[in-house]
C-alpha positions as CSV (number, residue, x, y, z in Angstrom):
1,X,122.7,178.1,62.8
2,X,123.2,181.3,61.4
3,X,122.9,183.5,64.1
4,X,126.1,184.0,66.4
5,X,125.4,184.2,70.2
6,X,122.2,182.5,71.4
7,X,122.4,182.0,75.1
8,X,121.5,178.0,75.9
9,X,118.4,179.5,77.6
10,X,116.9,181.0,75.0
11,X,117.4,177.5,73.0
12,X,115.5,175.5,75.6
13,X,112.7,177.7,75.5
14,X,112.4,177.7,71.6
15,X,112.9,173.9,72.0
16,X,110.5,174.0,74.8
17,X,107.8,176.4,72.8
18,X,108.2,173.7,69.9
19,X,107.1,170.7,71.9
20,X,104.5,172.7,74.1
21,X,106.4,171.9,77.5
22,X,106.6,174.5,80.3
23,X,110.3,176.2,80.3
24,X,111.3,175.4,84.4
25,X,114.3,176.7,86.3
26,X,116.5,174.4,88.1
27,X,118.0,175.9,91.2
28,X,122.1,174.2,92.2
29,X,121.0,171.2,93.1
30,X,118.8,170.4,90.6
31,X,121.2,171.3,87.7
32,X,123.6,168.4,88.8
33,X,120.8,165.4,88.5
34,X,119.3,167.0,85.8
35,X,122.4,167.8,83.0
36,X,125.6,165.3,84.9
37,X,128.6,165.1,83.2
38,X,127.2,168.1,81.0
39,X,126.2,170.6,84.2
40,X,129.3,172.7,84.5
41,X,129.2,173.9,81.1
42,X,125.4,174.9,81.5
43,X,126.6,177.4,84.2
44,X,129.5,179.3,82.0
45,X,126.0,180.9,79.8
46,X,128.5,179.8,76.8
47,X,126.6,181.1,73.5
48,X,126.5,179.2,69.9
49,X,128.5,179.9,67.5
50,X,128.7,178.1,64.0
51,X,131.7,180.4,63.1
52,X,134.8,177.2,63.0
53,X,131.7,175.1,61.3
54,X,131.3,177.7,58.4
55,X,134.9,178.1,58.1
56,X,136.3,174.8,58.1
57,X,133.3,172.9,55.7
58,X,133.1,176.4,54.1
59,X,129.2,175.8,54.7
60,X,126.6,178.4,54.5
61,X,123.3,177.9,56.1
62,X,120.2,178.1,53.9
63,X,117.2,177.3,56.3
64,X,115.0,179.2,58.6
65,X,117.1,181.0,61.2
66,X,116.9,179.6,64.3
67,X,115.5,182.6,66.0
68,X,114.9,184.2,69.8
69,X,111.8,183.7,72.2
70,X,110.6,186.8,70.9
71,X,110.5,185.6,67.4
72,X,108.2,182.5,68.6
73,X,105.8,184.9,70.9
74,X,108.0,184.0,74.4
75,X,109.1,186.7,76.7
């Protein structure tokens, strides 16, 4: 993706906004059963980078940009 710094929430709710599924907040407990092994990470609100991708495959992307919920009509 061409854009540096999209925060995993803003991803689901494109993702969510895509497939026409309500975007739901998980409280603690939930977050565990829902995400497992993965769960931890969702907590440190790590953003996305393509930066080492680009770099290392010298690779450029060419589509649409992936964009905010803004951009698809989400607050």
């Amino acid at each position: 993706m061409a854009e540096e710094g999209i925060a995993l929430r803003d991803i689901a709710a494109v993702i969510a906004h895509g497939l026409n599924l309500p975007l739901t907040h998980l409280d603690e407990s939930q977050v565990d059963a829902w995400f497992g092994w993965f769960a931890p990470f969702t907590a440190l609100d790590l953003r996305a980078s393509s930066a080492w991708t680009r770099e290392r495959l010298q690779w450029q992307p060419v589509g649409p940009a992936a964009g905010g919920p803004a951009e698809h009509g989400l607050s």
